[in-house]
Backbone as CSV, one residue per row, in Angstrom:
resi,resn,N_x,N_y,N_z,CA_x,CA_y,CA_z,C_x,C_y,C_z
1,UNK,15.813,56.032,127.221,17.231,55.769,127.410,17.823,56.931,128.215
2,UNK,18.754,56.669,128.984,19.483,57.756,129.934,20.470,58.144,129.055
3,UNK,20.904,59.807,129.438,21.548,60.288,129.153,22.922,60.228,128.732
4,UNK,23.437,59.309,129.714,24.602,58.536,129.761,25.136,57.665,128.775
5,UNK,23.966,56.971,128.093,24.302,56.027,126.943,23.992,56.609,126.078
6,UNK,23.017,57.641,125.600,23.416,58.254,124.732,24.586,58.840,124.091
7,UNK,25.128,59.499,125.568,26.729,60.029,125.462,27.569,58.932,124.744
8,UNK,27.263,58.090,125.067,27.836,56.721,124.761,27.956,56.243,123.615
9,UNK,26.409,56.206,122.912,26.594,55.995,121.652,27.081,57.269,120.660
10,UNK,27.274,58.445,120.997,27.886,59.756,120.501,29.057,59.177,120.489
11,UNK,29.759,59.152,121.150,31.185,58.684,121.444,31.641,57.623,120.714
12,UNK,30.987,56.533,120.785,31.398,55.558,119.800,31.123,55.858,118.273
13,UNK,30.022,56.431,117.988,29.805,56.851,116.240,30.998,57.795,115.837
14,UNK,31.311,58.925,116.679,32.313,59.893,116.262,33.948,59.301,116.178
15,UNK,33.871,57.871,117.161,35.429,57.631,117.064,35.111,56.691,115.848
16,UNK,34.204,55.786,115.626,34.366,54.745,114.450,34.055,55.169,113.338
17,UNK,33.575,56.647,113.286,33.570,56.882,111.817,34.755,57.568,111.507
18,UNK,35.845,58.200,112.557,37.319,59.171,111.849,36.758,60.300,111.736
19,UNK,35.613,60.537,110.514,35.430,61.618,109.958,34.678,62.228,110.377
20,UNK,34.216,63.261,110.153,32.858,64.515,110.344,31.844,63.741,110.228
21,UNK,30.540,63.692,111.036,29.144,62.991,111.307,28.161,64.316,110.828
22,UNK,27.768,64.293,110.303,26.599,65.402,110.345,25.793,64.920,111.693
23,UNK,24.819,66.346,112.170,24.183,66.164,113.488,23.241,65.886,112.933
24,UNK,22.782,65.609,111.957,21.285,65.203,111.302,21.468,63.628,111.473
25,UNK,22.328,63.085,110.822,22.728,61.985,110.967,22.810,60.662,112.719
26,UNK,23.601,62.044,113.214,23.585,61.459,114.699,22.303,61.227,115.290
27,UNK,21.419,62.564,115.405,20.467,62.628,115.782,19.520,61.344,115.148
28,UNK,19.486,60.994,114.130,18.553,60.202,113.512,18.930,58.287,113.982
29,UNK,20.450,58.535,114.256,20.659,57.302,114.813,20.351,56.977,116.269
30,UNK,20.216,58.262,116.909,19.779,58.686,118.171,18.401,58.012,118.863
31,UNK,17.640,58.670,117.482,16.152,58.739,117.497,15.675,59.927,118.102
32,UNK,16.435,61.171,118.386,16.014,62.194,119.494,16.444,63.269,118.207
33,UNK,15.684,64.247,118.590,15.564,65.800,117.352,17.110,66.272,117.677
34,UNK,17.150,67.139,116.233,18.590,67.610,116.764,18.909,68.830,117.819
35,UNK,17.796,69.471,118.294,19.052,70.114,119.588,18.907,69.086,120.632
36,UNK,17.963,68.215,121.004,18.532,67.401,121.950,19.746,67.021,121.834
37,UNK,20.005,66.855,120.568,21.418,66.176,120.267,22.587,66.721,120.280
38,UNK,22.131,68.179,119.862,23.330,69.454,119.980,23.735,69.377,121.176
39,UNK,22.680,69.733,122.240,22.655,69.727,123.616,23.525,68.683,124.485
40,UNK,23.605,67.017,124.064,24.000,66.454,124.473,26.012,66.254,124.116
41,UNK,26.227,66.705,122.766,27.629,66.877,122.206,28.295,68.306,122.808
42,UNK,26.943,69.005,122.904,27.968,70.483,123.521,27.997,69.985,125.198
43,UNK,27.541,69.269,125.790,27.426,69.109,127.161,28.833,68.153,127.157
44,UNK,28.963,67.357,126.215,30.077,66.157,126.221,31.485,67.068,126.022
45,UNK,31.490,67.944,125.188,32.350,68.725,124.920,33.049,69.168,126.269
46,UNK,31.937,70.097,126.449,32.593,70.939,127.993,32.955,69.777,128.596
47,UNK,32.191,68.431,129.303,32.581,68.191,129.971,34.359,67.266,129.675
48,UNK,34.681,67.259,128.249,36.103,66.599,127.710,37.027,67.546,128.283
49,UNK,36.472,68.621,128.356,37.890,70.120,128.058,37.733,70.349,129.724
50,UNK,36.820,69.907,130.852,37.153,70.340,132.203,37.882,69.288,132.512
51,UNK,37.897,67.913,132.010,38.321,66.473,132.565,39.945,66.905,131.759
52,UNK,40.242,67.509,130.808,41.099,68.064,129.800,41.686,66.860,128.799
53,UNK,40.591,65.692,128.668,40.764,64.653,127.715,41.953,65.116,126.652
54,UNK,42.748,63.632,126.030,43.136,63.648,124.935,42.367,63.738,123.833
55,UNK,41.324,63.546,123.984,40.275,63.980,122.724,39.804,65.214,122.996
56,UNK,39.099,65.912,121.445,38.041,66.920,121.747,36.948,66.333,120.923
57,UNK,35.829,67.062,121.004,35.008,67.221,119.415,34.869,68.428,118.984
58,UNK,35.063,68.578,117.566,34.975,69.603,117.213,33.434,69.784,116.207
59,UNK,33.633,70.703,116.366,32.460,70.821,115.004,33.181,71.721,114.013
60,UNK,32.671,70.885,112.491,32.635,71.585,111.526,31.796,71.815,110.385
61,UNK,30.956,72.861,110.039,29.744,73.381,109.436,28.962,72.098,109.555
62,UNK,28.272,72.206,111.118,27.235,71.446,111.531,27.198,70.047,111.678
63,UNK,28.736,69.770,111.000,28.960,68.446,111.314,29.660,67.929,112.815
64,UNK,30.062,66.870,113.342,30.801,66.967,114.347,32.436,65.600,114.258
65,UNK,33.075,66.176,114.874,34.371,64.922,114.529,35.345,64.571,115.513
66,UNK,35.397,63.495,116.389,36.271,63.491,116.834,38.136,63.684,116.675
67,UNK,38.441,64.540,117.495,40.280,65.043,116.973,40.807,65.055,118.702
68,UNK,42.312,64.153,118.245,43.115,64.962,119.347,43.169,66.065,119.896
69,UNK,43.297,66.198,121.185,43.789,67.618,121.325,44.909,68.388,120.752
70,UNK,45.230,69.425,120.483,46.440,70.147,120.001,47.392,69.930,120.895
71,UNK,47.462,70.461,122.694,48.403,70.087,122.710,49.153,68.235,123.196
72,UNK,48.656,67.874,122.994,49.006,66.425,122.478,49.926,65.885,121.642
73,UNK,49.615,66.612,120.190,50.312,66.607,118.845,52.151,66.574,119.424
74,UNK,52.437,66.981,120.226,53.805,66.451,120.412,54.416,65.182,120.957
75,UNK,53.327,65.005,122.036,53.179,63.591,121.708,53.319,62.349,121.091
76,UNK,52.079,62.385,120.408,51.853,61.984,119.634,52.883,61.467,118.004
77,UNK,53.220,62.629,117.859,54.314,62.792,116.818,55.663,61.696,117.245
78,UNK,55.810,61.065,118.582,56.595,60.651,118.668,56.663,59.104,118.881
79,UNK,55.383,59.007,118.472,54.922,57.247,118.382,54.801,57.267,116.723
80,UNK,53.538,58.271,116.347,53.825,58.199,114.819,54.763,58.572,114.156
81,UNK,54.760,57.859,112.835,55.322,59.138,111.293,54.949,60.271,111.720
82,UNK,55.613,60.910,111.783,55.461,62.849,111.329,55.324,63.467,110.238
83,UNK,53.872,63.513,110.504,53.562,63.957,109.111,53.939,65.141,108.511
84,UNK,54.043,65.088,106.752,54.554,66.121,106.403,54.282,67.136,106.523
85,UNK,54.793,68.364,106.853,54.361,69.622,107.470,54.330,70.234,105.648
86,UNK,52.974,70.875,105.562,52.733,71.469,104.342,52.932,72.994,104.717
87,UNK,53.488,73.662,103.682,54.237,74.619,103.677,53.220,75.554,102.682
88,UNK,52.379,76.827,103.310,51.597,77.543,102.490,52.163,78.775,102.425
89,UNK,52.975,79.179,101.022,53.753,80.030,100.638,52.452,81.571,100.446
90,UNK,53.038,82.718,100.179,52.096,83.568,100.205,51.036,83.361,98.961
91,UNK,52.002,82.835,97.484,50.809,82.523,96.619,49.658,81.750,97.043
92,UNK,50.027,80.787,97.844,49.157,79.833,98.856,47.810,80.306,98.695
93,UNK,48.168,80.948,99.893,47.564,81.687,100.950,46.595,82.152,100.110
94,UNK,47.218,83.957,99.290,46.436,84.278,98.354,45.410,83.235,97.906
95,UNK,45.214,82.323,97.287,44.646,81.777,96.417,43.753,81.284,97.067
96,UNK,43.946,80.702,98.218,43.138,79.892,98.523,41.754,81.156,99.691
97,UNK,42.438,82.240,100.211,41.378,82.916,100.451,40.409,83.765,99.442
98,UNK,40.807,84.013,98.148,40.061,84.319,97.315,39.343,83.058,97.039
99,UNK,39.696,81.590,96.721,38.737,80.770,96.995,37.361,80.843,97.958
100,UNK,38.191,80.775,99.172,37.280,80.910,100.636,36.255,81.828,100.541
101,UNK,36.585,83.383,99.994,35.240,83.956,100.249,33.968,84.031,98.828
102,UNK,35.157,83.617,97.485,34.316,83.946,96.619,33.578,82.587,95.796
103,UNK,33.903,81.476,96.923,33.666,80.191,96.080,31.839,80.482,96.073
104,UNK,31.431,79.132,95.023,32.410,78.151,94.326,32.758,79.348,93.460
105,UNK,34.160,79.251,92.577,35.407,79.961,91.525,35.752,79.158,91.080
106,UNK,35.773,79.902,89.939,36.892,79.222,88.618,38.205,79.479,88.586
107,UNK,38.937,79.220,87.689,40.067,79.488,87.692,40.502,80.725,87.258
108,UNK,39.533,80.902,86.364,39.934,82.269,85.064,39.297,83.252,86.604
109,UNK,38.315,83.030,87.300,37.490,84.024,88.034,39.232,84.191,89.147
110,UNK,39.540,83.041,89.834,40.901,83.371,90.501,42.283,84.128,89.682
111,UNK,42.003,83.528,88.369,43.145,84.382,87.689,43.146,85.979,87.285
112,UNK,41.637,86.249,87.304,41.289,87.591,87.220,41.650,88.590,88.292
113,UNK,41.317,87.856,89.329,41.759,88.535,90.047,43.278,88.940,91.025
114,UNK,43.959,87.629,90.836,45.769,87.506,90.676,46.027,88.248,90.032
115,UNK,45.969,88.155,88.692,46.789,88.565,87.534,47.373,88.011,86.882
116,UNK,47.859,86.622,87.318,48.770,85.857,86.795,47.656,84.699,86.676
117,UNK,48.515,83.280,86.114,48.337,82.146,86.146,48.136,81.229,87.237
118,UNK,46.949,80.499,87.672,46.637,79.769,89.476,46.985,78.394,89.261
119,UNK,47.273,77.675,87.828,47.077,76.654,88.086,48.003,75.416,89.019
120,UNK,49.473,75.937,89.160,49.792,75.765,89.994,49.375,75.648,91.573
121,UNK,48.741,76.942,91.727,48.687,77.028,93.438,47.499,76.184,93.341
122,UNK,45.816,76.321,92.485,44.744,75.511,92.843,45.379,73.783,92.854
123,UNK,45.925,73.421,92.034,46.896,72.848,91.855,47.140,71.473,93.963
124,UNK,47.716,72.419,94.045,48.661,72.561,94.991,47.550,71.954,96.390
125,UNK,46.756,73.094,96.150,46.073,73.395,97.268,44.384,72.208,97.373
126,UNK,44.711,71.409,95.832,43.354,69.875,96.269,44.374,69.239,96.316
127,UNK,45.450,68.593,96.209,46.616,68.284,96.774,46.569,68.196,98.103
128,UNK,46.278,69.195,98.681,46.655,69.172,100.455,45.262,69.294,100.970
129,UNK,44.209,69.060,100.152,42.926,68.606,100.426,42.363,69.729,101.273
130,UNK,42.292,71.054,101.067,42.419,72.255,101.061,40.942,72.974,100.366
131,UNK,41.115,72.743,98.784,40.692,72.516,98.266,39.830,72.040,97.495
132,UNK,38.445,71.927,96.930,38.101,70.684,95.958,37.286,71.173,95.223
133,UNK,36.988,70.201,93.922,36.109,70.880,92.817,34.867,70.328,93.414
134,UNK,33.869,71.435,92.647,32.778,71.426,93.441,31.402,70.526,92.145
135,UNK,32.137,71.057,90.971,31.475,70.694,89.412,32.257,71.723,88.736
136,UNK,31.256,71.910,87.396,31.337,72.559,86.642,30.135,73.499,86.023
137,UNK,30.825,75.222,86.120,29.646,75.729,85.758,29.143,75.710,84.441
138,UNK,28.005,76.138,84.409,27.172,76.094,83.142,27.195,77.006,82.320
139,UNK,28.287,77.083,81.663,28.823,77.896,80.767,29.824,77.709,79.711
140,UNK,30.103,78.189,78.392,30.686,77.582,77.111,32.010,77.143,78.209
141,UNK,32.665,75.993,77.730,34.109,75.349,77.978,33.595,74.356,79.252
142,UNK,32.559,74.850,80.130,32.311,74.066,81.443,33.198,74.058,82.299
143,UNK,33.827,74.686,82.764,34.611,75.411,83.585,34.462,74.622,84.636
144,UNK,35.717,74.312,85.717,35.712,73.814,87.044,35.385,75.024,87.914
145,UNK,34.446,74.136,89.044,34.467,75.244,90.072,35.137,74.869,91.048
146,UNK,35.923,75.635,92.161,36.260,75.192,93.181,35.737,75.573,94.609
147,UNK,35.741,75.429,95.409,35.777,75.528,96.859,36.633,75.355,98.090
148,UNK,36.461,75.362,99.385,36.636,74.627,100.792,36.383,73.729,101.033
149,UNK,37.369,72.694,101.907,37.139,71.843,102.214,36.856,71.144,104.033
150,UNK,36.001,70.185,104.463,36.088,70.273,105.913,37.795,70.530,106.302
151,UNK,38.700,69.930,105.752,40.303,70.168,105.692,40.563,71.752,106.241
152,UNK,40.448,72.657,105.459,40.176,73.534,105.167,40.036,74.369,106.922
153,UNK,38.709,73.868,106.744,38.022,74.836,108.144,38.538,74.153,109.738
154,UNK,38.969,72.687,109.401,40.202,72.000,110.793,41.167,72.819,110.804
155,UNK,41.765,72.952,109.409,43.259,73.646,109.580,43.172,75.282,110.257
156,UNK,42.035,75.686,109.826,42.185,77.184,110.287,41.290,77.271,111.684
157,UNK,40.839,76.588,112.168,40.130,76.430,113.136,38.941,77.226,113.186
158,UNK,37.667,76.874,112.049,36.641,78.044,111.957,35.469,76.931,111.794
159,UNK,34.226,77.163,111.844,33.271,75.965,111.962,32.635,76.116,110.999
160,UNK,32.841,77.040,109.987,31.966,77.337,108.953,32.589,78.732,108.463
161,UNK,32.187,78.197,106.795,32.618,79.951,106.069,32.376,80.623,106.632
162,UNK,31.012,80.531,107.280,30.061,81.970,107.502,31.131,82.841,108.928
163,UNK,32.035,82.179,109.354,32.583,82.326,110.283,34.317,82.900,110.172
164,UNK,34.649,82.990,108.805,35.714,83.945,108.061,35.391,85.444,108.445
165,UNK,36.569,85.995,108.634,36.196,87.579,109.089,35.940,88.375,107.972
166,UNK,35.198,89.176,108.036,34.458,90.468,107.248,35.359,91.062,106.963
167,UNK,35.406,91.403,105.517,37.169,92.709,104.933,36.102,93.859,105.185
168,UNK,36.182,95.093,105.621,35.303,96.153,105.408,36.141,96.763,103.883
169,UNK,34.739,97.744,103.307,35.042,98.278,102.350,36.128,99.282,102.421
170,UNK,36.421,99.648,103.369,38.222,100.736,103.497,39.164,99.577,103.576
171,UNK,39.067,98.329,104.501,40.367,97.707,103.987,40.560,97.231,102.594
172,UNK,39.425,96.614,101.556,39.511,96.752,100.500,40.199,97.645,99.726
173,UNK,39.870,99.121,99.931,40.315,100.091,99.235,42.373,100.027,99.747
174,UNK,42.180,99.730,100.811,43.701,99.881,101.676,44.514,98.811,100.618
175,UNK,43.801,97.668,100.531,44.460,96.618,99.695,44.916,96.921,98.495
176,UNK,43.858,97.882,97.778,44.264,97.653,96.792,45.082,98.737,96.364
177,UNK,45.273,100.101,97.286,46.255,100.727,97.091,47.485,100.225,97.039
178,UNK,47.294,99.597,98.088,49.062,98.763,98.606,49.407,97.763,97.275
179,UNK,48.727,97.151,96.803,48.770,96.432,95.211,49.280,97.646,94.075
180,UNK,48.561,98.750,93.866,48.930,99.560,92.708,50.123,99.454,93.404
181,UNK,50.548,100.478,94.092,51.935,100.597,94.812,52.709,100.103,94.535
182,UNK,52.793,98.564,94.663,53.683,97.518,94.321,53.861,96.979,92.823
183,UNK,52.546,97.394,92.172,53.062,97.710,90.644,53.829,98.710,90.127
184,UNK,54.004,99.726,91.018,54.327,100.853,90.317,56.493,101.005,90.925
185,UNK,56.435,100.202,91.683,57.366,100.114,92.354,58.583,98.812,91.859
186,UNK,57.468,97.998,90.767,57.600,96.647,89.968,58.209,97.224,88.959
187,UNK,57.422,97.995,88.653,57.475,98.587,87.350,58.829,99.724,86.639
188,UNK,59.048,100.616,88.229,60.246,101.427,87.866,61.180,100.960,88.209
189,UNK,61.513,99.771,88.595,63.059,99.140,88.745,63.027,98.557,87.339
């Protein structure tokens, strides 16, 4: 088969499924190994973003998905509903990157390290599909674990955990000065 219809059938699997394809998957519908297949989605890619298509593909942790382009989204927004713009407050945030690097986590493991109570923000954050439980560990009560979601790594634009930036051990220490600090500053008002 030529190259061309391959492209072809790439194109059609990624728009009729919506979602993330694994390349194992593609490839196997292919019939061709997967870097041929890599080869042929990263070649389709470049060639979307020189033509500057309303589509892209993206990849996310090895999967691949067809998405609008970004700038499009204004566009766009004006044929559809506008969707609700989710609003990630700093507890947010917090929570969900202590998720990100230390998943799968529990709650008590996120609350340990807050200080306070998460169930709100975890809460919040499989809600906006952000989020999701992963099981439960194997331990007295059986505890939820949580994680990332492909959601997750679209919204921040990263292709994989492994692809979150490195805290070095001085910004750690920087952090957590700036934390006492703010207890101590909590504390004498």
């Amino acid at each position: 088969m030529e190259e061309k219809k391959y492209k072809a059938i790439i194109e059609g699997i990624l728009f009729s499924m919506g979602e993330s394809v694994e390349l194992e998957k593609i490839a196997g519908a292919l019939g061709l190994d997967q870097k041929k297949t890599k080869g042929l989605i990263d070649e389709m890619r470049n060639e979307w973003e020189e033509q500057k298509r309303g589509v892209t593909i993206t990849e996310l942790d090895g999967a691949y998905q067809m998405c609008t382009r970004p700038e499009i989204y204004e566009y766009l927004i004006k044929i559809a509903k506008q969707p609700k713009r989710r609003v990630l407050t700093d507890v947010l945030l917090e929570t969900l990157s202590i998720i990100a690097y230390k998943q799968p986590v529990t709650k008590m493991e996120i609350e340990k390290i807050r200080g306070v109570s998460s169930d709100h923000a975890v809460n919040k954050l499989v809600e906006y599909h952000l989020v999701c439980e992963l099981g439960r560990l194997d331990a007295p009560g059986r505890p939820l674990l949580f994680g990332t979601t492909e959601e997750f790594l679209r919204s921040f634009g990263v292709h994989s955990i492994d692809d979150l930036p490195v805290l070095s051990p001085v910004q750690v220490e920087e952090f957590k000065q700036e934390a006492e600090e703010e207890m101590h500053v909590k504390l004498d008002v």
